[in-house]
RODO-2510 file (C-alpha; in nm, 4 decimals, decimal comma):
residues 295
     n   res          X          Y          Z
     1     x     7,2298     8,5001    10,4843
     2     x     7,1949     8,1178    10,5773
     3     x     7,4849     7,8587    10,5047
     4     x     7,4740     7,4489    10,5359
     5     x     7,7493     7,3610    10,7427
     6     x     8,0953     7,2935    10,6056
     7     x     8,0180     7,5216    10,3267
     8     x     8,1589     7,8429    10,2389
     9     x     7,9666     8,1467    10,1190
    10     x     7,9416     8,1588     9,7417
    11     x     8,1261     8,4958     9,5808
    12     x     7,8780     8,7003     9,3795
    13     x     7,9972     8,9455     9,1175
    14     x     7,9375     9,3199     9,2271
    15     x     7,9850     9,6116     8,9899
    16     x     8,2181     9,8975     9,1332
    17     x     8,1697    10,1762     8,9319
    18     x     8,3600    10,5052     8,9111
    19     x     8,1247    10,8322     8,9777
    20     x     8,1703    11,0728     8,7182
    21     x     8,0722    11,4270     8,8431
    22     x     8,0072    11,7157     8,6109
    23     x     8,2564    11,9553     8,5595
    24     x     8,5014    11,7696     8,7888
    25     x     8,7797    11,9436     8,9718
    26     x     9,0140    11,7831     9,1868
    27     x     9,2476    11,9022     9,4774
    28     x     9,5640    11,7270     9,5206
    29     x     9,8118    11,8546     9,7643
    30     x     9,8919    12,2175     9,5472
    31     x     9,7994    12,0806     9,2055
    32     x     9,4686    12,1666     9,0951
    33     x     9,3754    11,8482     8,8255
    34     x     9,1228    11,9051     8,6154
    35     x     8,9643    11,6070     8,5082
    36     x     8,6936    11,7259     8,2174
    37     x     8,3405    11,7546     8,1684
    38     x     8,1771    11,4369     8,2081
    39     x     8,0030    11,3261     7,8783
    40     x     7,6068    11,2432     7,9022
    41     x     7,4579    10,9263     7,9551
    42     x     7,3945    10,9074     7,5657
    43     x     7,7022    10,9423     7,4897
    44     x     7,8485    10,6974     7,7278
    45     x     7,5883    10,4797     7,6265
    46     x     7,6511    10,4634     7,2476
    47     x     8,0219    10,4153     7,3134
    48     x     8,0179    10,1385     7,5390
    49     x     8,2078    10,3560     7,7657
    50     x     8,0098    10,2975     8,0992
    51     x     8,1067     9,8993     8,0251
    52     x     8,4254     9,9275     7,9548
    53     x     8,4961    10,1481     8,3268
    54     x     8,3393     9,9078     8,5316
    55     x     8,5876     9,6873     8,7721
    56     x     8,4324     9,3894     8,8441
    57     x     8,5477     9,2620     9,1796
    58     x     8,4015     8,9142     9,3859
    59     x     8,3337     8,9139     9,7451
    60     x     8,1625     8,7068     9,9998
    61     x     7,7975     8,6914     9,9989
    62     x     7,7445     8,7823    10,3402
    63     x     7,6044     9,1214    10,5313
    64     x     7,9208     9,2729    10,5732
    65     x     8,1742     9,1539    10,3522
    66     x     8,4689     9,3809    10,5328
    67     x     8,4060     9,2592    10,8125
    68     x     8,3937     8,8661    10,6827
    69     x     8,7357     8,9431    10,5156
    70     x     8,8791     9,1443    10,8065
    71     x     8,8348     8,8087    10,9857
    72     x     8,9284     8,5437    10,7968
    73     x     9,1421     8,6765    10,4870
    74     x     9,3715     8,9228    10,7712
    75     x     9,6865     9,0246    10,6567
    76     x     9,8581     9,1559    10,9602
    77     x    10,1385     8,9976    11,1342
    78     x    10,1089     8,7943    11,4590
    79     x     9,6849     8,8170    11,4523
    80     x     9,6016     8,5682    11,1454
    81     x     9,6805     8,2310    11,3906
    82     x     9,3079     8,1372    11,3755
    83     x     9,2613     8,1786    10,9856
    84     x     9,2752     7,8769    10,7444
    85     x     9,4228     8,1080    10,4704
    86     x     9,7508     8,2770    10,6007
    87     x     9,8742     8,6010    10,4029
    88     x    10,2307     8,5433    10,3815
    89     x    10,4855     8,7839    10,2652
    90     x    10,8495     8,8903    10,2668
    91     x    11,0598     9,1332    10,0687
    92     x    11,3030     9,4158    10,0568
    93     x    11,2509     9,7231     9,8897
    94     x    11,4057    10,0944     9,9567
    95     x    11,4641    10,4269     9,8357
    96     x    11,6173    10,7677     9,8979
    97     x    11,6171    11,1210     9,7883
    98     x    11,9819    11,2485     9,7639
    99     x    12,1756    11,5260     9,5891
   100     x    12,1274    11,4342     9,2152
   101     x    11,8283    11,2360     9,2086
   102     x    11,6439    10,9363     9,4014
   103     x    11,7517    10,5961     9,4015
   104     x    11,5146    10,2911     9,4103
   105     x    11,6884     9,9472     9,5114
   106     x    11,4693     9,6267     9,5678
   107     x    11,5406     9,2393     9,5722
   108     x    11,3586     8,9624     9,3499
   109     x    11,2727     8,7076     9,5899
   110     x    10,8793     8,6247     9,6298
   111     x    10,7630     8,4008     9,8840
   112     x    10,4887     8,2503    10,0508
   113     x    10,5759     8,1632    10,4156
   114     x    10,9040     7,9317    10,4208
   115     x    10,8034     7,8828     9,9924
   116     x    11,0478     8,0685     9,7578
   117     x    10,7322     8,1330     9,4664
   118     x    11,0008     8,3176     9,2265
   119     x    11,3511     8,4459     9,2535
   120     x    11,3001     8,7127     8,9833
   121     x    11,0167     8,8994     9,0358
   122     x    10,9936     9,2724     8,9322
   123     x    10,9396     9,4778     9,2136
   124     x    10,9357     9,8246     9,0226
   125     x    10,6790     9,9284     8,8372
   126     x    10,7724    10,1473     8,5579
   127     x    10,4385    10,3889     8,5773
   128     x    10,5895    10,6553     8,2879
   129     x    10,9164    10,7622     8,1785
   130     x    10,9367    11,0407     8,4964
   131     x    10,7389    10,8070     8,7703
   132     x    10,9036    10,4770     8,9246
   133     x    10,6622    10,2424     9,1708
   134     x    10,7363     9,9748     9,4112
   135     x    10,5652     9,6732     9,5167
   136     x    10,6067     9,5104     9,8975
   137     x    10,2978     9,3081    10,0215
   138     x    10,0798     9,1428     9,8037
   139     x    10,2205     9,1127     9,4742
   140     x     9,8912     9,1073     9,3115
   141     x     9,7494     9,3985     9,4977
   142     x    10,0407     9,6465     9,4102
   143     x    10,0327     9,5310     9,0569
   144     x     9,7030     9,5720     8,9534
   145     x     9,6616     9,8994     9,1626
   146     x    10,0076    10,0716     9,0215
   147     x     9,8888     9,9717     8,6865
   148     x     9,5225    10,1254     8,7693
   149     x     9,7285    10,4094     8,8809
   150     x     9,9746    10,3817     8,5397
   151     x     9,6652    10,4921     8,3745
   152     x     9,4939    10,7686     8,5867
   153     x     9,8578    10,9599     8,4929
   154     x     9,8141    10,8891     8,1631
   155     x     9,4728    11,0146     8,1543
   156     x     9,5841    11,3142     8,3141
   157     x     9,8659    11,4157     8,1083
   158     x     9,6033    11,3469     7,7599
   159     x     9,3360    11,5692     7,9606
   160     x     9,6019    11,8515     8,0590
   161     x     9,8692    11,8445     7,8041
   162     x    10,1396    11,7875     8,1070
   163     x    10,3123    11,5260     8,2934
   164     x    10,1014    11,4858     8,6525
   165     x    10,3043    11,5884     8,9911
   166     x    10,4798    11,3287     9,2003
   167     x    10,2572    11,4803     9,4564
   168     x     9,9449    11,3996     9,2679
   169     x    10,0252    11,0890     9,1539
   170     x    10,0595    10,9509     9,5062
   171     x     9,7520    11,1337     9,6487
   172     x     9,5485    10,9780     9,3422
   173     x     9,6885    10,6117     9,4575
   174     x     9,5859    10,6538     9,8410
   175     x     9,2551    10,7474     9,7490
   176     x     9,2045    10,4841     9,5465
   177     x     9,3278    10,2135     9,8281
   178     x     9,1311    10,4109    10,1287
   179     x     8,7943    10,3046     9,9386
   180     x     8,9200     9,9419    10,0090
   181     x     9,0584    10,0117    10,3597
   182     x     8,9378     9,7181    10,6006
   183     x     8,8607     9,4886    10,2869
   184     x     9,1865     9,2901    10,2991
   185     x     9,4404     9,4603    10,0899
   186     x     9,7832     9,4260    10,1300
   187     x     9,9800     9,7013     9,9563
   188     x    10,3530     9,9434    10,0973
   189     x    10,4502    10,1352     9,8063
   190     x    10,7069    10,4258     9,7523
   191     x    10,6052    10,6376     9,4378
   192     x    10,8836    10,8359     9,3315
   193     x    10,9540    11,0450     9,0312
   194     x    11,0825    11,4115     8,9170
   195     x    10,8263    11,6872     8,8678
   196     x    10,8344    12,1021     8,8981
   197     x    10,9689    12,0552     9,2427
   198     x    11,2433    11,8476     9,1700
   199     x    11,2944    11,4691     9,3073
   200     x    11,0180    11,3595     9,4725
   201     x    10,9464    11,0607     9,6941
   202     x    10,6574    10,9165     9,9198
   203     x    10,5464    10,6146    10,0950
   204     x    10,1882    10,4958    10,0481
   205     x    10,0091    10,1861    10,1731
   206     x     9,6712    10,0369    10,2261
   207     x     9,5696    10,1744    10,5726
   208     x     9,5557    10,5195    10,3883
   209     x     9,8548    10,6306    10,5090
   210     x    10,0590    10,8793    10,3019
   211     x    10,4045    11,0313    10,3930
   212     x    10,6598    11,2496    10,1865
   213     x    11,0507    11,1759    10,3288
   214     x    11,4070    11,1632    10,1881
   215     x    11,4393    10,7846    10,3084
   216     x    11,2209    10,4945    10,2930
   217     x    11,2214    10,0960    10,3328
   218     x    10,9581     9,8485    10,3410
   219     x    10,9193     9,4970    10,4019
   220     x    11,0301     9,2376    10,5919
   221     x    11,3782     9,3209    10,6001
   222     x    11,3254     9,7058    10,5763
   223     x    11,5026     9,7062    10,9481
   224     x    11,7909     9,5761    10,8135
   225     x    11,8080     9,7990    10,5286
   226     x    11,7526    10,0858    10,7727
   227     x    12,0631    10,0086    10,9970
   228     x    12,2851    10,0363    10,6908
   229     x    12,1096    10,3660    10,5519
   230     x    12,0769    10,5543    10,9393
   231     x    12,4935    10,4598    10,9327
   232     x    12,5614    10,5915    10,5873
   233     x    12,2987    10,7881    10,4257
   234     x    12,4188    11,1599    10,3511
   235     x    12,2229    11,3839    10,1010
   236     x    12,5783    11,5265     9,9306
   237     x    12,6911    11,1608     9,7961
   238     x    12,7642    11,1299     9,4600
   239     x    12,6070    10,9135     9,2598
   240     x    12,8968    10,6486     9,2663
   241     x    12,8641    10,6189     9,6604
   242     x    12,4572    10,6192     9,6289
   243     x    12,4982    10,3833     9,3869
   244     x    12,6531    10,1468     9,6828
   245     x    12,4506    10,2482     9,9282
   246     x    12,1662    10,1343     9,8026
   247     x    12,3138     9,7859     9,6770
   248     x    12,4691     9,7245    10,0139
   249     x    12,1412     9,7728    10,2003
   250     x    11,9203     9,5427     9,9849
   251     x    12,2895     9,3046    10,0262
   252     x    12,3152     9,3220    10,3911
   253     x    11,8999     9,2655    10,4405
   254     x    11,8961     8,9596    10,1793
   255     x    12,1590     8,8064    10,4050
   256     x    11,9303     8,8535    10,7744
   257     x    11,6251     8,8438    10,6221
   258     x    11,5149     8,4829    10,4861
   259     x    11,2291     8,6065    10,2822
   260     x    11,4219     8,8428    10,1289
   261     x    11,7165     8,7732     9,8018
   262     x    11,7519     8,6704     9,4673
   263     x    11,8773     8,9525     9,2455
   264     x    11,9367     9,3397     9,3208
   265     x    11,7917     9,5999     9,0789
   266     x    11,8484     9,9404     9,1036
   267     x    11,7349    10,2409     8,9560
   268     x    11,8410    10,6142     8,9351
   269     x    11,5628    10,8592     8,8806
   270     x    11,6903    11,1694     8,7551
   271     x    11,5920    11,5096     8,5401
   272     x    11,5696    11,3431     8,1967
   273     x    11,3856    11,0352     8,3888
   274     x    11,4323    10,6714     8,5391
   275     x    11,7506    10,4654     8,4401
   276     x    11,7782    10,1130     8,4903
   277     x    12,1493    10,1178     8,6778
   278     x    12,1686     9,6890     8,6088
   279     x    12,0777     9,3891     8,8313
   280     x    12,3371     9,1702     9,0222
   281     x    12,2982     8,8542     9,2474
   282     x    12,3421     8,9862     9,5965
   283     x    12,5144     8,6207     9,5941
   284     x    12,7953     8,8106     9,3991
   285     x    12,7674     9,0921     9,6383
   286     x    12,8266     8,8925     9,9035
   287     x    13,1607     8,7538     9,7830
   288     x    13,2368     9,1091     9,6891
   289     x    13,2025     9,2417    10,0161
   290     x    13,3730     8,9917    10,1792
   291     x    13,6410     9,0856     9,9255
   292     x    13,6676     9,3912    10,0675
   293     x    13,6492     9,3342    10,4512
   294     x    13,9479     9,0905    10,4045
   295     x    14,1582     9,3328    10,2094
***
């Protein structure tokens, strides 16, 4: 492929298509999904269902579009000095398995290097009623992906008359990214939920890594968060005390972490589902804690 100098390749529309396989059965960790019998080509054909499945995605025109993202579109830290376009990111986000449920507690703030883009961004994805998401990286990556995700589970609770495992749900999402691994993506997620098992969490993000645990963070100031949780954490709290916990942590990284603040929203995921436990300015939390230490 030939360019003129001081040009840059034009982006052609490719069709990305999902294979659908006779009789499909599906694997995922020790739930067996059963995805249907894939209807014929007539049948797709007279109900506009093949169009309405395809993803349309641009890339660069070039031989090996990986490879011409990989090198100028990189999204890792400390090795994108010699790109034009710089992915910049910064957030807090956490969650832990404990006694009575998980908790999920993220801040609001989106940036763009030293550029505060929003203070009140939404950085949990409500995927169903039973199954909470979380976005750190590119916001538009783990938006549109969750939400592609959002509907595989609904799929697969019409096609089996039940609710899909936590452990499914997060195996379906890392094998959706690893078809884009090396293609630019920038995606850490914790999918969390309640299923057969009981409370559930994992970590997924776009090198195709996968990982069930009682405690994660992710972003920026994730190390923060993780000095408060590694002092504190304790399976046996009661809600009240996890409740803190997991407002202190997003507190205490806001205040180290410049790319991380704005407002603190927590959630408890329990038996009966996700509940939104409110939102407060970790400005407020500040002044509360200081509160305390003085008293």
């Amino acid at each position: 492929v030939k360019f003129e100098k001081g040009t840059t390749p034009k982006l052609e529309r490719r069709h990305l298509c999902r294979r659908r396989e006779s009789a499909m059965m599906s694997t995922v960790g020790s739930d067996v999904l059963d995805l249907g019998k894939a209807p014929s080509a007539a049948t797709r054909l007279a109900t506009g269902e093949d169009e309405a499945d395809e993803q349309h995605f641009l890339v660069p025109r070039v031989e090996d579009p990986a490879s011409y993202v990989r090198h100028n579109f990189g999204v890792g830290y400390g090795t994108d000095a010699h790109q034009a376009v710089k992915f910049e990111k910064g957030t807090t986000t956490l969650a832990f398995k404990f006694k009575h449920g998980v908790i999920v507690s993220v801040d609001s703030r989106s940036t763009s290097g030293s550029y505060i883009a929003s203070g009140s961004v939404k950085k949990v994805i409500e995927i169903n009623p039973y199954l909470l998401g979380t976005m750190a990286g590119g916001a538009a990556d783990c938006q549109y992906w969750l939400g592609v995700l959002g509907m595989d589970c609904r799929m697969h609770e019409l096609r089996n008359k039940e609710r899909i495992s936590v452990t499914a749900a997060s195996k379906l999402l890392v094998n959706i990214i690893r078809q884009y691994r090396g293609y630019g993506l920038s995606i850490g997620s914790m999918i969390c939920g309640w299923d057969r098992k009981g409370p559930q969490l994992f970590y997924v993000d776009s090198d195709g890594t996968r990982m069930e645990g009682n405690l994660f963070s992710v972003g920026s100031g994730s190390v923060f968060a993780y000095g408060v949780l590694d002092a504190n954490y304790r399976y046996d709290m009661t809600p009240e005390e996890a409740f803190d916990l997991g407002r202190r942590a997003i507190y205490h990284a806001t205040h180290r972490d410049a790319y991380s603040g704005g407002i603190n929203n927590l959630y408890w995921m329990k038996e009966t589902g996700w509940e939104f436990m409110g939102a407060v300015d970790v400005n407020d939390l500040h002044y509360q804690y200081a509160a305390e230490r003085a008293s």
